[in-house]
C-alpha positions in Angstrom: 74.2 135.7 128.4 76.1 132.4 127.5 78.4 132.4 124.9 77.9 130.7 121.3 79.5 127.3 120.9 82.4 127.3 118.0 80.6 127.0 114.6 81.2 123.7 113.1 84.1 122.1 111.3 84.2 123.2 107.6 81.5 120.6 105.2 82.5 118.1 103.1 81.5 118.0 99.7 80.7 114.5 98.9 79.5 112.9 95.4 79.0 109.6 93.9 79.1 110.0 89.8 79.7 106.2 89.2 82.5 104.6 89.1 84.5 108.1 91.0 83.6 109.3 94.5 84.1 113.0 94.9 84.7 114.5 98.2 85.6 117.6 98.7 85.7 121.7 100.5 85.7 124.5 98.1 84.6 127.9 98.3 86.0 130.8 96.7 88.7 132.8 98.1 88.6 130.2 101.5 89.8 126.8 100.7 89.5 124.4 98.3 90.6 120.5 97.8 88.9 117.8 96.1 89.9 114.3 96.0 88.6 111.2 93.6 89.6 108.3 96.0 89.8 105.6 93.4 92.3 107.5 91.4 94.9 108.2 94.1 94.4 112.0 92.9 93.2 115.4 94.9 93.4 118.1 93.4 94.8 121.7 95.3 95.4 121.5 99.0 94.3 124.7 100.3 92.3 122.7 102.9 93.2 119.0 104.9 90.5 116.9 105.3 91.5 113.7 107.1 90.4 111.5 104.3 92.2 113.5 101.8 95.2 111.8 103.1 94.7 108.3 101.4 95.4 110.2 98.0 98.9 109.3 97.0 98.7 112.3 94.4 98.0 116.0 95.1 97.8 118.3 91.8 98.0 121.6 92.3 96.6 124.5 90.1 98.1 127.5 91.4 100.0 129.3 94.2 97.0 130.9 96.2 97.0 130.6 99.7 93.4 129.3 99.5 94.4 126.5 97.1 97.9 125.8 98.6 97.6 126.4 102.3 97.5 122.8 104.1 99.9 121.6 101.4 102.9 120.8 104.2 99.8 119.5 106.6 99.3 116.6 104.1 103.2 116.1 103.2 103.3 115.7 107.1 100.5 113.6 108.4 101.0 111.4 105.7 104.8 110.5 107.2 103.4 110.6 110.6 100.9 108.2 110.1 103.1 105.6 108.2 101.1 106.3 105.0 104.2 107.0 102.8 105.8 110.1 101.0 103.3 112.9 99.8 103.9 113.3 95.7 102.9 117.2 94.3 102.4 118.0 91.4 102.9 121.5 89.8 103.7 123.6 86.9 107.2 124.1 86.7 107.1 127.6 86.8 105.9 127.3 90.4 107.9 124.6 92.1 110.6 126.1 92.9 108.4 128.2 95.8 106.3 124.9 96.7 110.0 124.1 97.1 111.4 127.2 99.3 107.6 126.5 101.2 108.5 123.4 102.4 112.2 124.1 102.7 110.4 126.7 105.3 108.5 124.5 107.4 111.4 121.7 107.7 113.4 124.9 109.1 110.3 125.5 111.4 110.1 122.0 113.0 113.7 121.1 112.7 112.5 117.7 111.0 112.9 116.8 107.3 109.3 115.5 106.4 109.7 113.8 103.2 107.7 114.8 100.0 108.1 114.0 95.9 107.6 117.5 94.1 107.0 116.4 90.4 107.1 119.5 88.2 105.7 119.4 84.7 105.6 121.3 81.3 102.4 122.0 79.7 100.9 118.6 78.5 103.8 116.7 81.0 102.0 113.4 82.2 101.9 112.0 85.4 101.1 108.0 85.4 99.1 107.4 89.5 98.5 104.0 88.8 98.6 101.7 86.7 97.8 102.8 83.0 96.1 106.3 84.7 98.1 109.2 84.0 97.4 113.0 85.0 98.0 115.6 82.2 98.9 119.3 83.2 97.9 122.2 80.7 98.1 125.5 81.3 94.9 127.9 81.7 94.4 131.5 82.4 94.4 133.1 85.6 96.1 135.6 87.8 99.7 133.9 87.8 101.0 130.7 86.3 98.1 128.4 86.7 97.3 124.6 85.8 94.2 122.5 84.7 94.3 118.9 85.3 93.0 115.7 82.5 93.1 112.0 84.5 93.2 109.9 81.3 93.8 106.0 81.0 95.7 104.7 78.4 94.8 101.5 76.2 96.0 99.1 74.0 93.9 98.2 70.5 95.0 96.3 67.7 95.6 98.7 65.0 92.1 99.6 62.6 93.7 97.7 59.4 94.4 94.2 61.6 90.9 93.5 63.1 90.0 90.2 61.6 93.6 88.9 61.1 94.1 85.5 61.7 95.7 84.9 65.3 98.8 83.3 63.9 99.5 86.3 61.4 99.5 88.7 64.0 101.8 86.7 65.9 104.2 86.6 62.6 104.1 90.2 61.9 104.9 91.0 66.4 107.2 88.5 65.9 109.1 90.9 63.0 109.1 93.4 65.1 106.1 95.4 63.4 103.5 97.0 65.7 100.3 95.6 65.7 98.5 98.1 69.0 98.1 101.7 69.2 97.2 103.4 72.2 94.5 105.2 73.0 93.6 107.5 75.1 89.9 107.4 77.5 89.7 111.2 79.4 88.2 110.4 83.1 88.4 113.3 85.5 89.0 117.2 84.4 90.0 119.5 86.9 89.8 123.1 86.1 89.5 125.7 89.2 90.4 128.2 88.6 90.5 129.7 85.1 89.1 132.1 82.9 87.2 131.0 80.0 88.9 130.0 77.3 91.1 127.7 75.0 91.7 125.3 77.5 87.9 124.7 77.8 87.4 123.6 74.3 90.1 121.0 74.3 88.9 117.2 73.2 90.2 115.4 76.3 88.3 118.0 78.2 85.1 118.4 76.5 85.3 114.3 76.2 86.2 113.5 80.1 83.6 111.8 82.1 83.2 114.2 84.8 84.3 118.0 85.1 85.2 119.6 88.1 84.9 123.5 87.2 84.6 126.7 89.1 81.6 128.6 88.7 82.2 131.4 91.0 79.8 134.1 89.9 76.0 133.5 89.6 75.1 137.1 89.9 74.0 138.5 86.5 75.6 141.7 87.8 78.8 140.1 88.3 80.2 139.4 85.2 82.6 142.4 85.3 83.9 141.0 88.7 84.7 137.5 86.8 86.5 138.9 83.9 88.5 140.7 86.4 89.1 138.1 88.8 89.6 135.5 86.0 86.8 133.5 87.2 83.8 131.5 85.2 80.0 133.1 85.4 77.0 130.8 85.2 77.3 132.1 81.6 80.2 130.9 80.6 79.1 127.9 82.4 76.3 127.0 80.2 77.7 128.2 77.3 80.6 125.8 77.7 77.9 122.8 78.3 76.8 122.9 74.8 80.3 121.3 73.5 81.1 119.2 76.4 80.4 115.4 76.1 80.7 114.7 79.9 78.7 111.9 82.1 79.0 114.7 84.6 79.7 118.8 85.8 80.5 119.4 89.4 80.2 122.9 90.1 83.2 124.4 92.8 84.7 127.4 94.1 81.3 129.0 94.5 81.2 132.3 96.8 80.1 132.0 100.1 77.5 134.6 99.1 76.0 132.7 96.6 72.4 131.5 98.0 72.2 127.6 96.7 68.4 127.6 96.1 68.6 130.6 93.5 71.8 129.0 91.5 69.8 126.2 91.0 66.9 128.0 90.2 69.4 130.1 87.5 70.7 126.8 85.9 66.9 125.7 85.8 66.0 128.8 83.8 69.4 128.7 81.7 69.4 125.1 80.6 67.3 122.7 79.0 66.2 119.3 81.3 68.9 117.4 79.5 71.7 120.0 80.0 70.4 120.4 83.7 70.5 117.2 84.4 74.7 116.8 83.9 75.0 119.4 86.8 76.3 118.7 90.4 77.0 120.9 92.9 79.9 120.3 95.2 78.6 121.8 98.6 75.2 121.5 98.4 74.9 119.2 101.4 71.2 118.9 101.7 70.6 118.6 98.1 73.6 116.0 97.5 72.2 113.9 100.6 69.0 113.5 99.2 70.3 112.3 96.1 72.4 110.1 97.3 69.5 108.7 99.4 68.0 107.8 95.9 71.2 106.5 94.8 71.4 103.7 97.6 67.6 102.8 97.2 67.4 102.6 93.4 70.2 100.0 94.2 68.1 98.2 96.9 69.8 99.8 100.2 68.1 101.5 102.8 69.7 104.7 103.2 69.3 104.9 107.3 70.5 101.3 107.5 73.3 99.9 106.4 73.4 96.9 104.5 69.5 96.4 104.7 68.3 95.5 101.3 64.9 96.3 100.5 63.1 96.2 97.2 64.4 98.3 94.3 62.6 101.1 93.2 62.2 102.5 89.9 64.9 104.8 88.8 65.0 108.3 90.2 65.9 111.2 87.4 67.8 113.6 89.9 66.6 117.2 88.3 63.4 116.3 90.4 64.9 116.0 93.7 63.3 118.6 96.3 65.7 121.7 96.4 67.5 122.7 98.9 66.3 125.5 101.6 67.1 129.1 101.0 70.6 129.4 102.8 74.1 130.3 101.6 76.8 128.3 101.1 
């Protein structure tokens, strides 16, 4: 009898919540990273996709292997390929290990590869471009662990001046009074992984466009096993959905034993349509494919050919899409 061939490479989780890509391998206990291409960010690193390389930024949650692994990888293939100097950021409490880590691998290839390591305090911002800055706050876990806010920052002329004359706002800059405050607009949330609790609740969170959150557990039997693990249940999940404002929920860090048809089907029977319809999940391939599919014909682009335009259809609500064939993750 022949041999099997190798199984394939790991997936990639890939998403398109408008304006953000998000691409991505996450599944608990294994791997994950998760990048948002037009923010320069990815989040964790336990895993080193080739396309997670473009992201100037790495934020990392936690010191697990399976979060943390390829971290070095990227710092290195990033020098090698001329793509400039890898920047981490971390808690505080754990860089000095991401430190001695790397310190370990320059001693193992008896070449300095060149990295930034940007620790932070709780609520320590990051800016990544241009009037985007990353936000650290602390969660609970096992061990000192992070969530992520990606918020852009804004200038607005202050409440009490709307409707000034232009020349007396120029009179009262030009005295050195300010006339702008800043605001702030919450983008991207990353929390994986954490426990349910204060962090959830917070106003840039519950206000960020999307959420990337773990949902480990879909099992109602499990729910020990999350408190334990300091993981989220579907519970918590749902229960958490009634004070978030999001545009979007991507779902990561599922177990490999959880069977994607029946966690949809779960989430059907949980949630109302409306609810339902703000959930994504990362590495459902099939599903994800399909809606993408809709995506590129609702904007008048055949989804086998590229750059074929073809009449616009009416727009799709993605709850409908057929659901994906009993497998596991």
């Amino acid at each position: 009898m022949l041999p099997k061939p190798p199984p394939k490479e790991a997936p990639i989780g890939f998403l398109f919540v408008p304006p953000y890509r998000i691409v991505g391998h996450s599944i608990a206990g294994e791997a994950t990273a998760v990048q948002v291409p037009e923010l320069d960010i990815g989040f964790d690193m336990g895993f080193c996709p080739r396309q997670m390389l473009t992201s100037k930024f790495v934020a990392i949650s936690h010191g697990h292997m399976d979060h943390i692994g390829s971290l070095a990888y990227y710092c290195s293939q990033r020098h090698f390929q001329g793509m400039g100097v890898g920047n981490i950021i971390c808690d505080a409490r754990i860089a000095p290990a991401i430190k001695r880590m790397m310190e370990g691998f320059i001693d193992l290839e008896r070449q300095a590869t060149p990295y930034n390591l940007i620790a932070i305090e709780p609520e320590g911002m990051v800016e990544i471009k241009n009037g985007i800055f990353i936000r650290g706050f602390a969660t609970e876990h096992a061990g000192p662990t992070f969530g992520y806010v990606v918020v852009e920052k804004r200038s607005k002329l202050k409440a009490e001046l709307v409707g000034m004359p232009q020349e007396k706002l120029i009179e009262l800059k030009d005295r050195g009074e300010e006339i702008t405050r800043t605001i702030e607009i919450p983008l991207v949330t990353y929390l994986v992984d954490t426990a349910p609790g204060p962090a959830l609740i917070r106003e840039d969170v519950r206000k960020s466009q999307i959420i990337i959150a773990e949902c480990t557990f879909f099992d109602p039997d499990h729910k020990d096993r999350a408190k334990v693990g300091m993981h989220m249940h579907v519970d918590d999940v749902c229960e958490w959905l009634r004070v978030l404002e999001c545009q979007k929920i991507v779902l990561a860090h599922l177990s490999r034993r959880t069977n994607l048809l029946e966690a949809r089907q779960i989430l059907a029977k949980k949630l109302p349509r409306e609810k339902l319809e703000k959930i994504e999940i990362l590495m459902d391939q099939k599903y994800n494919k399909e809606r993408y599919d809709h995506q590129l014909m609702d904007a008048g682009e055949h989804p086998l050919q590229t750059g074929v335009r073809s009449p616009r259809p009416p727009t799709v609500s993605y709850t409908h899409l057929t659901l994906p064939t009993n497998r596991e993750v």
